[in-house]
C-alpha positions as CSV (number, residue, x, y, z in Angstrom):
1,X,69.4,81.1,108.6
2,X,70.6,77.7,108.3
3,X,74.4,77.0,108.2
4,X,73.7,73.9,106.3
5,X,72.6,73.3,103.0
6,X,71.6,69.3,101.4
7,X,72.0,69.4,97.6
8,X,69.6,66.9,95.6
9,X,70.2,66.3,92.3
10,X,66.8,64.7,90.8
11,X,65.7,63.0,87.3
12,X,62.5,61.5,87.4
13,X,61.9,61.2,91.2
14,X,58.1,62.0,91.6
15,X,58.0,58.8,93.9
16,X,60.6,60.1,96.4
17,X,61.0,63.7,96.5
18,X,58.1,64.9,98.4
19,X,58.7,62.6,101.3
20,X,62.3,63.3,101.6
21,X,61.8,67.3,101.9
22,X,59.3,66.3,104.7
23,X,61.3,63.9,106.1
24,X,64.6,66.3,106.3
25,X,62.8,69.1,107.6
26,X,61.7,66.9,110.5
27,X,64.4,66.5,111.9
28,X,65.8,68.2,114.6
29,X,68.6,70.1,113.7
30,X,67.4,72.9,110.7
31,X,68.7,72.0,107.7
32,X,68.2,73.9,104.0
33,X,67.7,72.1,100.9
34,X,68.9,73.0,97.5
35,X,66.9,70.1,94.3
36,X,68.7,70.8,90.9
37,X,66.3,69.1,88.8
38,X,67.6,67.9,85.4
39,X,64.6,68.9,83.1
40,X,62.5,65.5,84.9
41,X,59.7,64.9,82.7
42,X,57.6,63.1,85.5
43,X,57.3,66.5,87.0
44,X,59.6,66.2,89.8
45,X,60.6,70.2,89.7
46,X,56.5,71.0,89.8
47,X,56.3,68.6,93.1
48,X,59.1,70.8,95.0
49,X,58.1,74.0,93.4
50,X,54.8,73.1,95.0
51,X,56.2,72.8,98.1
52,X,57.9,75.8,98.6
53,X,55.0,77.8,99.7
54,X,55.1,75.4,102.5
55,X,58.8,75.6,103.3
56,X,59.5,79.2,102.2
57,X,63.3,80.3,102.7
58,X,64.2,76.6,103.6
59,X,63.7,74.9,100.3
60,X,65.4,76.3,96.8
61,X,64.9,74.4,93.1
62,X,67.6,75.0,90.3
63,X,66.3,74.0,87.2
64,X,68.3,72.6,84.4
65,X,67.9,72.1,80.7
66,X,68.2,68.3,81.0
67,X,70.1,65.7,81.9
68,X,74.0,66.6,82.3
69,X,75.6,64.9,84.7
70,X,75.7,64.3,88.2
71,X,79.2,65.7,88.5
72,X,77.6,69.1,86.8
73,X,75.1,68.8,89.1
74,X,77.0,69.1,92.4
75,X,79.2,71.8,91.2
76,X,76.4,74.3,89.8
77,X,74.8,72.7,93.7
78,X,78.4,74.2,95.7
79,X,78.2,77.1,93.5
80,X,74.8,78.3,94.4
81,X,75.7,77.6,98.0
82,X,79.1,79.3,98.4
83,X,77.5,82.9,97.1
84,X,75.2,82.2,100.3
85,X,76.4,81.7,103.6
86,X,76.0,78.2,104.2
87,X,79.1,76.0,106.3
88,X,78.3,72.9,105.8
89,X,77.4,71.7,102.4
90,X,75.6,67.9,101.8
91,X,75.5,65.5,98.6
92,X,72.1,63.4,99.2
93,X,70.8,61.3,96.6
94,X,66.7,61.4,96.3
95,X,65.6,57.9,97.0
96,X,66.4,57.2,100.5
97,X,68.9,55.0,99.9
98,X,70.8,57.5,102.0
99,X,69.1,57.8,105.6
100,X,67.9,61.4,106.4
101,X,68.5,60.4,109.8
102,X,72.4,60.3,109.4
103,X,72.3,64.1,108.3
104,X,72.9,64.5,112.3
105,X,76.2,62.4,112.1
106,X,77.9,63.7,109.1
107,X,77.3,67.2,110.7
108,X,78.8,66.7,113.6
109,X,81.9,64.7,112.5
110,X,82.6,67.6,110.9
111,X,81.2,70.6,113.1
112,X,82.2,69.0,116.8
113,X,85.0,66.4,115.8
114,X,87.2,67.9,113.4
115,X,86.4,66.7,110.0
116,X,86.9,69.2,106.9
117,X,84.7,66.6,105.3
118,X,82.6,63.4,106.4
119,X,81.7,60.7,104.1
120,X,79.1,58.5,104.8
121,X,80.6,55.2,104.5
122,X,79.2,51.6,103.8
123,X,82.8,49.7,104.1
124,X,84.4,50.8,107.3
125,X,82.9,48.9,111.0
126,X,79.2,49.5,111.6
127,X,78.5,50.1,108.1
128,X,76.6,48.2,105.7
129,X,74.2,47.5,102.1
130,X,70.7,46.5,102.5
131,X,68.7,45.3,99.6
132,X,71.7,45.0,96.9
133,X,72.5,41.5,94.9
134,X,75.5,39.8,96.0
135,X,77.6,40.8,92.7
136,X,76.4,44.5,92.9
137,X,78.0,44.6,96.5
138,X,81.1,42.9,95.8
139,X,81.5,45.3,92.5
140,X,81.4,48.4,94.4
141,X,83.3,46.7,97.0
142,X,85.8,46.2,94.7
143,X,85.7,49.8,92.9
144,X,86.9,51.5,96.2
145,X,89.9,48.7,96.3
146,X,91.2,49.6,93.4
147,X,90.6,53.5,94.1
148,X,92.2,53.1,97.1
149,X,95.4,50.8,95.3
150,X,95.8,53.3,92.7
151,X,95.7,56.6,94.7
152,X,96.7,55.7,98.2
153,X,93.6,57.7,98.9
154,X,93.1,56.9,102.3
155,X,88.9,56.2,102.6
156,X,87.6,53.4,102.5
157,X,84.4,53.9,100.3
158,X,85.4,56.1,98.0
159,X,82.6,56.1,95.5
160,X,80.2,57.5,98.3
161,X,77.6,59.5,97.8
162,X,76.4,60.9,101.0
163,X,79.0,63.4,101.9
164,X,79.5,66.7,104.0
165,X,82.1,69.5,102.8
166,X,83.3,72.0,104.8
167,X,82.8,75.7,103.2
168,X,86.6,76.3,103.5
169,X,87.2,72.4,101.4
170,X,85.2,73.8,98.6
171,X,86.4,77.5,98.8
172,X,90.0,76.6,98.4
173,X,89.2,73.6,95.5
174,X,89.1,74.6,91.8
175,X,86.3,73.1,90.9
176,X,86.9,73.5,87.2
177,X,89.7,71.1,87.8
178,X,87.1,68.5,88.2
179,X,86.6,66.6,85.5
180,X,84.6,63.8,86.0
181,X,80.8,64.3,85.5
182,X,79.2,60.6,86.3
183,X,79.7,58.7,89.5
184,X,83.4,59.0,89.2
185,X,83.2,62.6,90.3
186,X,82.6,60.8,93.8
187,X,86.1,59.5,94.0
188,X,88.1,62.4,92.5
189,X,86.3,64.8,94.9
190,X,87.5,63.0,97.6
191,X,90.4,63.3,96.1
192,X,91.0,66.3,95.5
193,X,89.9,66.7,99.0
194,X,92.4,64.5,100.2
195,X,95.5,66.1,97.8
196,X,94.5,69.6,99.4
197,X,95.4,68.4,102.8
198,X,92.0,68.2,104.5
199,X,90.7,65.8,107.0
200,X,88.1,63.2,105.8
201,X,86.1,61.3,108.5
202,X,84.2,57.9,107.5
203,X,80.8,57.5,109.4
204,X,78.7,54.4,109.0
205,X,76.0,53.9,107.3
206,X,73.6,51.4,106.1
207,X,73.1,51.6,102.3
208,X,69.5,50.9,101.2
209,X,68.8,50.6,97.6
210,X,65.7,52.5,96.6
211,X,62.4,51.4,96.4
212,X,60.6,53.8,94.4
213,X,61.8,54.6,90.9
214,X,64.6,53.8,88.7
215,X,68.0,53.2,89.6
216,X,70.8,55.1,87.1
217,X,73.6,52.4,88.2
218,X,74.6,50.7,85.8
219,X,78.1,48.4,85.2
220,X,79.0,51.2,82.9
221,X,78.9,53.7,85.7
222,X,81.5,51.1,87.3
223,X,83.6,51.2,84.5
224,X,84.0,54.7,84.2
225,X,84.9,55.2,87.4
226,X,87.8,52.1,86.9
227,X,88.9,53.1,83.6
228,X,89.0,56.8,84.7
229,X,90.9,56.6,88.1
230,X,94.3,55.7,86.3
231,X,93.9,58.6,84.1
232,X,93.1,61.2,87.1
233,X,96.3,59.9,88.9
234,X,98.5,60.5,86.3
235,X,97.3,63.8,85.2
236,X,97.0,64.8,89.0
237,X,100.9,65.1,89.4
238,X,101.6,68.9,89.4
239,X,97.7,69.2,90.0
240,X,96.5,69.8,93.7
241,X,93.3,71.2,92.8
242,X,94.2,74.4,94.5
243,X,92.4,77.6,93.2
244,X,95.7,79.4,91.7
């Protein structure tokens, strides 16, 4: 039995998924993974069901209706994993923008140096974006300024999405209190994180837009997550996010 679990959420990434389940379980350390698929009508779910006979008891599917939200997606993801026995619980997106590689790293910032959670961060030394335009950069630059202005959160990418939780970080969180369901759930889980009183290490990555598929950013997805953060600061006083 693994004591970590990746959670994948997936919509329409045929192109991707089957070389990322291979790729993962290549690596050296043993690693579970958990796809909630979002009712992909490219097939995506079929691909990983597929592959399960080849992977049995390493690799799980939750199937969903359609397409809810990637904040929805996560949660139903922890839920699933905190009625099994997994520590260490991963966000990984699909497309290998995130590299499979720096699994290793967020696991042991958080299993051998201390961190309750490790974030896998493009804007702190070492760290970088490969393959982005010039504005997209300097917009999500930008976004975790602002976070960071606004909340005094102290990481500095906050709209992340290659993360490691601690089971105890997600045991002791509410997660109904989460409100945010698009990218923005990024930033108030590392929030919420942070307002529980848990230790949140940055390790560097390099960010590598995908190659195959779709992206779902959009400037939208930006401006939820700018127009939101205000909101979640003031309603977060009297809030910690603690399960009562």
């Amino acid at each position: 039995m693994s004591d970590s679990v990746i959670l994948i959420p997936t919509y329409n990434e045929k192109g991707n998924i089957d070389r990322m389940i291979h790729k993962v379980f290549s690596l050296e350390k043993d690693f579970h993974i958990l796809v909630i698929d979002d009712g992909s009508p490219d097939g995506t779910a079929q691909i990983v069901k597929d592959l399960q006979a080849q992977y049995p008891d390493r690799l799980f599917i939750e199937e969903r209706s359609g397409k809810l939200g990637l904040g929805t997606a996560y949660i139903h993801g922890f839920r699933w994993a905190l009625k099994r026995d997994y520590q260490y619980i991963f966000e990984m997106d699909a497309d290998f923008s995130h590299n499979p590689d720096d699994l290793i790293r967020l696991y042991k910032a958080c299993h051998e140096e201390g961190g309750d959670m490790s974030v896998g961060s493009r804007y702190i030394k070492g760290g970088g974006v490969d393959n982005w335009p010039k504005g997209r950069i300097l917009m999500s630059y930008f976004a975790s300024v602002y976070v960071r202005i606004i909340t005094w959160l102290p990481v500095a990418d906050t709209t992340a999405g290659f993360v490691c939780y601690t089971r105890k970080v997600l045991e002791t969180m509410d997660l109904d209190k989460i409100k945010f369901v698009g990218y923005a759930f990024q930033i108030e889980m590392k929030y919420a994180t942070w307002r529980l009183g848990f230790k949140i290490k940055e390790v560097p990555i390099v960010f590598t837009d995908r190659v195959v598929g779709t992206s779902k950013m959009s400037s939208g997805i930006f401006k939820e997550a700018i127009m939101g953060v205000l909101k979640m600061r003031l309603k977060s006083f009297g809030n910690t996010y603690r399960k009562e």
